[in-house]
C-alpha positions in Angstrom: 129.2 87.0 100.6 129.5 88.5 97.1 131.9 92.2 96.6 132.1 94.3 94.0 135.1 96.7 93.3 135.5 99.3 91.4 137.3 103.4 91.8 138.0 102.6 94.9 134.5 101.8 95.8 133.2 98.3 97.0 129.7 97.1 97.3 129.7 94.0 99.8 126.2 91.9 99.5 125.5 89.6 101.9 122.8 86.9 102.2 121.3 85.0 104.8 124.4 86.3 107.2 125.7 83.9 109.5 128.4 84.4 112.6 130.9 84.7 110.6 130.4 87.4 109.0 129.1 89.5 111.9 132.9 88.6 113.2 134.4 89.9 109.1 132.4 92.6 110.0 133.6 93.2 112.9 137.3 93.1 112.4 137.2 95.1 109.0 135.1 98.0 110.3 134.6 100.0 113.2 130.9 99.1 113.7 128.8 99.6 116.8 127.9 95.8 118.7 124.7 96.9 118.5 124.3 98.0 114.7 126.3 94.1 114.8 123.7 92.7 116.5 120.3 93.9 114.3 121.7 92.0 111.1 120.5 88.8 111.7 117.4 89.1 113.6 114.0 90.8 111.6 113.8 94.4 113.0 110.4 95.9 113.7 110.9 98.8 111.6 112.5 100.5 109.2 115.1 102.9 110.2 118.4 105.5 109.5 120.9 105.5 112.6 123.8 108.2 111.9 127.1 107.6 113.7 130.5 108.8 113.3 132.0 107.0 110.0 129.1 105.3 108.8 125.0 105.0 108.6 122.8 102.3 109.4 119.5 101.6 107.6 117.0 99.3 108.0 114.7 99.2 104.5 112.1 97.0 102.8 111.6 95.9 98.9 107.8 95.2 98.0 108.1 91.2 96.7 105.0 89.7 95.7 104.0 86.1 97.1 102.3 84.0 94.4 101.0 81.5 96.7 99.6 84.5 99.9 98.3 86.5 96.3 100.1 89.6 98.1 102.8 91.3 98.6 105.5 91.1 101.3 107.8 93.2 102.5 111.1 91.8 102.6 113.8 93.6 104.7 117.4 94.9 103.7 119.8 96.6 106.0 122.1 98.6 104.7 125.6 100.2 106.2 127.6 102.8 104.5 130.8 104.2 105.0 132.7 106.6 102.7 134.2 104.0 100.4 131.4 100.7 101.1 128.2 100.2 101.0 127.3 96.6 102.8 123.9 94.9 101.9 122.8 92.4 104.2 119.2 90.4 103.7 117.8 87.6 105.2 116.1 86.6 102.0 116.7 87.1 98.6 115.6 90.4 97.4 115.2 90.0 93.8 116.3 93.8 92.2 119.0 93.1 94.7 120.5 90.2 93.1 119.7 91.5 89.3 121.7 94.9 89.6 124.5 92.8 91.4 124.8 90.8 88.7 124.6 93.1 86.0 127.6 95.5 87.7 129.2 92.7 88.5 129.6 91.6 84.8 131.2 95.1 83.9 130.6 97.7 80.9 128.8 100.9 81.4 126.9 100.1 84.0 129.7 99.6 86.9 131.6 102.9 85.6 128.4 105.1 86.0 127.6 103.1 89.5 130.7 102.6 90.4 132.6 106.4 90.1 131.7 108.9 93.1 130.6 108.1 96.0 129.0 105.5 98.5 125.9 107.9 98.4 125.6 107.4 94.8 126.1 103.9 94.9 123.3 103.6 97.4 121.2 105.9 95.3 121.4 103.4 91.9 120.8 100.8 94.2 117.5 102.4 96.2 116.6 103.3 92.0 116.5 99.5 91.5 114.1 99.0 94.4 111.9 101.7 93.6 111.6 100.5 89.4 111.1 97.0 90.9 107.9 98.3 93.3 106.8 99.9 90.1 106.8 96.7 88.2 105.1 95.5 91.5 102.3 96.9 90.8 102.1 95.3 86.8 100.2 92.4 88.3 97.8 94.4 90.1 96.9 96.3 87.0 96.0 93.0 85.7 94.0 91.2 88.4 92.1 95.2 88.5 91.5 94.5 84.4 90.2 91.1 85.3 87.8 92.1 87.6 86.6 95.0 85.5 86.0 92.4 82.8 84.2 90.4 85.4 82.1 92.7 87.2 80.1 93.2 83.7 79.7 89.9 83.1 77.3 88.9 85.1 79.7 87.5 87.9 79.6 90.1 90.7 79.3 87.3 93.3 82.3 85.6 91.8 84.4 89.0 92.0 83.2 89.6 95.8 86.9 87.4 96.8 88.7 88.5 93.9 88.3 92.3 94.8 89.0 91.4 98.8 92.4 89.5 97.2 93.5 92.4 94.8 92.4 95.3 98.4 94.7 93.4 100.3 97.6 93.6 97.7 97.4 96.9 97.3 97.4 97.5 101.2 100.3 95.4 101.6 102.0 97.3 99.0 101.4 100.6 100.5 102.6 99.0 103.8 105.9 97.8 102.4 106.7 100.9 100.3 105.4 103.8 103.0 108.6 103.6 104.6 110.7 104.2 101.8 109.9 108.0 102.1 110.9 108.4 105.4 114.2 106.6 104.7 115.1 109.4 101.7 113.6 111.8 103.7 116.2 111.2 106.5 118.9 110.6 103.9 118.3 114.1 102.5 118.6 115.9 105.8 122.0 113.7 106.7 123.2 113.4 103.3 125.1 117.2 103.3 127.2 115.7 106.7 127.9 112.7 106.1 129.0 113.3 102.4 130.4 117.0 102.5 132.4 116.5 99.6 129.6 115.9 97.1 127.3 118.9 97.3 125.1 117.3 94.0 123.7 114.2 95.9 120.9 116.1 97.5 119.7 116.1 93.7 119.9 112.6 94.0 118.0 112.0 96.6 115.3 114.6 95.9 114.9 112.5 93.0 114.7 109.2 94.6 111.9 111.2 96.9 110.0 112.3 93.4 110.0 108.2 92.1 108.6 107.3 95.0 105.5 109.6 95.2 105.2 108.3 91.7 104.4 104.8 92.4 102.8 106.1 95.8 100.3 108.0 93.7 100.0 105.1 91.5 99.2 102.8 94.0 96.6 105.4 95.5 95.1 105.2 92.1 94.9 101.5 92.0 93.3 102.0 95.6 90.4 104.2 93.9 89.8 102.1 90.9 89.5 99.1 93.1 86.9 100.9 95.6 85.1 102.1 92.2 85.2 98.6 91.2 84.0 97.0 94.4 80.9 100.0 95.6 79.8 99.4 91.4 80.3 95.3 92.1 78.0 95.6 95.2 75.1 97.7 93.2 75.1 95.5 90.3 74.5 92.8 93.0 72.3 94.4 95.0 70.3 95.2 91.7 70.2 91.2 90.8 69.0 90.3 94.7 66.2 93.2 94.9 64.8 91.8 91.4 64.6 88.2 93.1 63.4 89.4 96.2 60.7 91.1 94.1 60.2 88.5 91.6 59.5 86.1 94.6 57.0 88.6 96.7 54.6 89.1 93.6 55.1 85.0 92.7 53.9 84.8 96.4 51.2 87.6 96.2 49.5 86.0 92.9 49.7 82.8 94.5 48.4 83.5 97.8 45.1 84.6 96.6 44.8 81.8 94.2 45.3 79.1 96.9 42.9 80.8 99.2 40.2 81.2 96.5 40.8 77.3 95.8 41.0 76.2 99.2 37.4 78.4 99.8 35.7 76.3 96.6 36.6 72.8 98.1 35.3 73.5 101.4 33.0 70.4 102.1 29.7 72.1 103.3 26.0 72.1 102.2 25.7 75.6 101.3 29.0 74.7 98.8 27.7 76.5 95.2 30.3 74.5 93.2 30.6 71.1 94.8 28.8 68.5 93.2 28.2 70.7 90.0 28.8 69.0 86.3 32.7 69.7 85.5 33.0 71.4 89.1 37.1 70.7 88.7 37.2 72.9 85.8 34.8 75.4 87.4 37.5 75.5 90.1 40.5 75.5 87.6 38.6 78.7 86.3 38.3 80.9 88.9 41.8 80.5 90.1 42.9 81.3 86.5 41.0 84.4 86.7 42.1 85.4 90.2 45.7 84.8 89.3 44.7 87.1 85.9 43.6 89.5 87.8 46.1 89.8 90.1 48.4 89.8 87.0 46.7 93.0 85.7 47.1 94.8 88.7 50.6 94.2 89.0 51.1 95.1 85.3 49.0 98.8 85.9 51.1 99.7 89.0 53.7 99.2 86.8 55.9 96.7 89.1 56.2 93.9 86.8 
């Protein structure tokens, strides 16, 4: 358990929470047993639960996983009171820990964080989450660069899994940040109760709203590039396979008449005009040049080759 203080203002951050302190919890505020009793446990879904002195919300922070090559949402519940705002995690949330520290170490920062109210703390803090889901989305810039740069390179079949990897990121992402909007949304519409004194934070959080349909829309454009990417990947593909296929069939249609023109000139019978003939190998050898020649020409004049 880690606390800032500051204007009379405390942020309490706790990770990985244990029994004791649910029971800190417990005897320092007036929380409901059940709010109590979602902390440890994963919830299902994210959520905003109003009650008399305090909120309850249940949010996620997009974290990439180097090792799935997706991202993950990891959860953070939030309660807020008029003077605290209590983070408790599971897991480490990384913008979590970074704007912690930096407050923690003073200066500017904690004196523009720390001097209204528990709804502007939380808003700095939400900020943080939603820069870091922006930088999220760095890496899938670059693996959509890299598969660009692949797809013309003669290496579609190699980009088949890379594009499935980099689609799956970005649905992950989307899954892990789509909640955010509801949570301002609700946060909007509660925030002129629950914070009567501050008439300016629906600015804030109208501007929390606006960040996140940024990186929404940016995600959505990552979604279109990579569907671009993938429907060219599969023509270019489909382009190389046809002109095997069709390198193969007329391969098979000159040589089929050949063979049977061959096979024809050896048959061992009396009436035979080429067996038994001076040089009848090479007579042979001849005509399946010519048949292969003419089948050659053909080709060449219906213009498929």
């Amino acid at each position: 358990m880690k606390t800032i203080t500051e204007n009379n203002l405390t942020w309490v951050d706790i990770e990985k929470p244990a029994q004791k302190d649910i029971a800190w919890l417990k005897e320092n505020f007036n929380f409901h047993p059940v709010t109590l009793s979602e902390l440890i446990p994963p919830s299902k879904r994210e959520k905003v639960e109003q009650f008399q002195d305090y909120l309850f919300l249940v949010m996620y922070a997009p974290v990439f996983n180097t090792k799935k090559r997706t991202t993950t949402p990891t959860e953070l519940d939030v309660l807020i009171t008029a003077n605290h705002i209590i983070t408790v995690h599971n897991e480490p949330v990384e913008p979590l820990a970074d704007f912690f520290k930096k407050c923690e170490s003073g200066g500017d920062l904690k004196n523009k964080v720390f001097k209204d109210s528990s709804g502007h703390l939380f808003y700095w803090i939400a900020e943080e989450i939603i820069n870091f889901a922006e930088r999220q989305l760095v890496h899938i810039s670059k693996n959509i660069s890299h598969i660009e740069d692949g797809v013309f390179k003669n290496i579609e079949r190699d980009m088949i899994k890379e594009i499935s990897f980099v689609k799956r990121d970005i649905l992950d992402f989307r899954i892990a940040v789509k909640p955010l909007h509801r949570i301002f949304d609700s946060l909007l519409a509660k925030s002129a109760d629950f914070w009567p004194e501050s008439r300016n934070l629906k600015i804030y959080f109208n501007d929390l709203i606006g960040d996140y349909e940024r990186v929404w829309e940016e995600a959505d454009n990552y979604t279109e590039t990579i569907n671009s990417l993938e429907t060219t990947n599969t023509n270019l593909l489909n382009d190389k396979t046809n002109a095997i296929v069709k390198t193969f069939t007329i391969l098979s249609f000159i040589t089929f008449p050949t063979m049977l023109i061959i096979t024809l000139l050896q048959v061992d019978t009396a009436t035979n005009p080429i067996r038994g003939l001076p040089n009848d190998f090479w007579v042979i050898v001849g005509f399946a040049m010519l048949t292969i020649l003419a089948m050659w020409t053909y080709f060449k004049t219906r213009k498929w080759l």
